[in-house]
C-alpha positions, 0 to 999 in steps of 0.5 A, a space after each residue: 500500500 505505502 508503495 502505492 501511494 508513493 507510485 502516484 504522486 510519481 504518474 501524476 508528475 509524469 503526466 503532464 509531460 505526457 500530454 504536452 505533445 499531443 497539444 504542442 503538434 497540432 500548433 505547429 500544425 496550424 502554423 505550417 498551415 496557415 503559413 502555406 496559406 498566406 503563400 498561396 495567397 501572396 502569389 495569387 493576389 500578385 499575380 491579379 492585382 501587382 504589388 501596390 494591391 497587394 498589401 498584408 491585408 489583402 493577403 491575409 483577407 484572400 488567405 483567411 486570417 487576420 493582419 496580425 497573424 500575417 505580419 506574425 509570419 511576414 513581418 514586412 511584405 518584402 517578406 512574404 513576397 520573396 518566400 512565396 515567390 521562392 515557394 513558387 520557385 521551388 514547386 516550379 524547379 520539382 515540376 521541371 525536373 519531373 517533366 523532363 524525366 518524361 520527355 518522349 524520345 524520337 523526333 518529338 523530343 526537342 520540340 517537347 522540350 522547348 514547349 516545356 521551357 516555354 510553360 516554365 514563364 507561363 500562368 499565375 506563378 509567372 504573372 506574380 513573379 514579373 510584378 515582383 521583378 518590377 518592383 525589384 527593378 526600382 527597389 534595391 532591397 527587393 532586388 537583393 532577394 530576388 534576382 538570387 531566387 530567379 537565377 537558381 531557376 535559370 541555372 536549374 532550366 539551363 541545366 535541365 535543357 542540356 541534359 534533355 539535349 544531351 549535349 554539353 555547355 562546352 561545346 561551341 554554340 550550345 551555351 547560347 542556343 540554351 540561353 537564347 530558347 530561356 530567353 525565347 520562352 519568357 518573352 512568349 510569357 511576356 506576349 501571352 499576359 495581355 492576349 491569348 497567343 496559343 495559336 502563335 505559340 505553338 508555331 513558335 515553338 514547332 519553328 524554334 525546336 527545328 532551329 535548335 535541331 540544326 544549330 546542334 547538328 545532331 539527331 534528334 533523338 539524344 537518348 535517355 538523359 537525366 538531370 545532373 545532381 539527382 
């Protein structure tokens, strides 16, 4: 019996430490959550309305929670902007790297990648990114912590062509046909922001991959390429 009751001020003791977790997790939970919101949000509200509509408030109206919570997260707007455009950057560089892997052999495979590349500057995610660029463009802070972000995506899309292309950046020429199809692929972004330019696009791009085929002088088939570092 006196062990007994010297065991239960002992469990009691323990307990709560017990109960702590199961409380603690779905905090932090809640967090990532709405941190994911907020996000999603900052780039839709970029993307439609730009920088100077898309204040904390409106993002945080758009994702469902309060300004104090927004700023708990984001102090500034530099902040959110330059995390959810590097959340935005991030998912784009898994989908690259995924479509690659995809990419048909055959006659089809050039021109499957350059119309890959071309929807790599396309959509929402593109439209919020190029209001951040201009914004950056006049602001040096900004600027400090966006052109890192958008040059890891270039670097990654360059490697990523190579590699589809299987061809190699010493060669005499392909630097620059990989670099002038990035370049290709974000004016087409550029053009189709105020009209619906699929139909051009498309010959484009059909045109582009034949120019690309004969400036590397090779079949069009490389081979089963993978991207380097994975």
């Amino acid at each position: 019996m006196a062990a007994e009751s010297a065991a239960a001020p002992a469990r009691a003791l323990a307990a709560p430490a017990r109960a702590a977790k199961p409380v603690h997790e779905p905090a932090q939970e809640r967090s990532r959550a709405t941190h994911r919101r907020l996000l999603d949000a900052a780039v839709e509200c970029l993307a439609e309305f730009g920088w100077s509509g898309s204040t904390i408030a409106v993002v945080a109206q758009r994702a469902g929670v309060s300004r104090g919570a927004a700023q708990h997260h984001f102090p500034t707007r530099e902040d959110m902007y330059t995390a959810a455009i590097r959340h935005v950057a991030e998912s784009r560089i898994a989908d690259l790297r995924e479509s690659v892997r995809r990419l048909p052999k055959g006659a089809s495979r050039t021109e499957a990648l350059v119309e890959l590349l071309v929807d790599l500057y396309a959509g929402p995610s593109f439209q919020a990114a190029l209001h951040l660029w201009v914004q950056a463009s006049t602001d040096e802070r900004l600027r400090e912590r966006v052109v890192p972000l958008e040059e890891h995506v270039g670097w990654v899309a360059h490697q990523a062509a190579l590699d589809a292309l299987g061809a190699d950046d010493d060669e005499p020429g392909v630097r620059e046909i990989v670099q002038a199809t990035l370049d290709l692929a974000r004016g087409l972004g550029l053009a189709g922001l105020l009209t619906d330019d699929t139909r051009r696009r498309k010959h484009v791009v059909r045109t582009w991959a034949r120019m690309v085929e004969a400036s590397l002088d090779r079949p069009t088939d490389p081979g089963q390429a993978e991207l380097r570092g994975t």
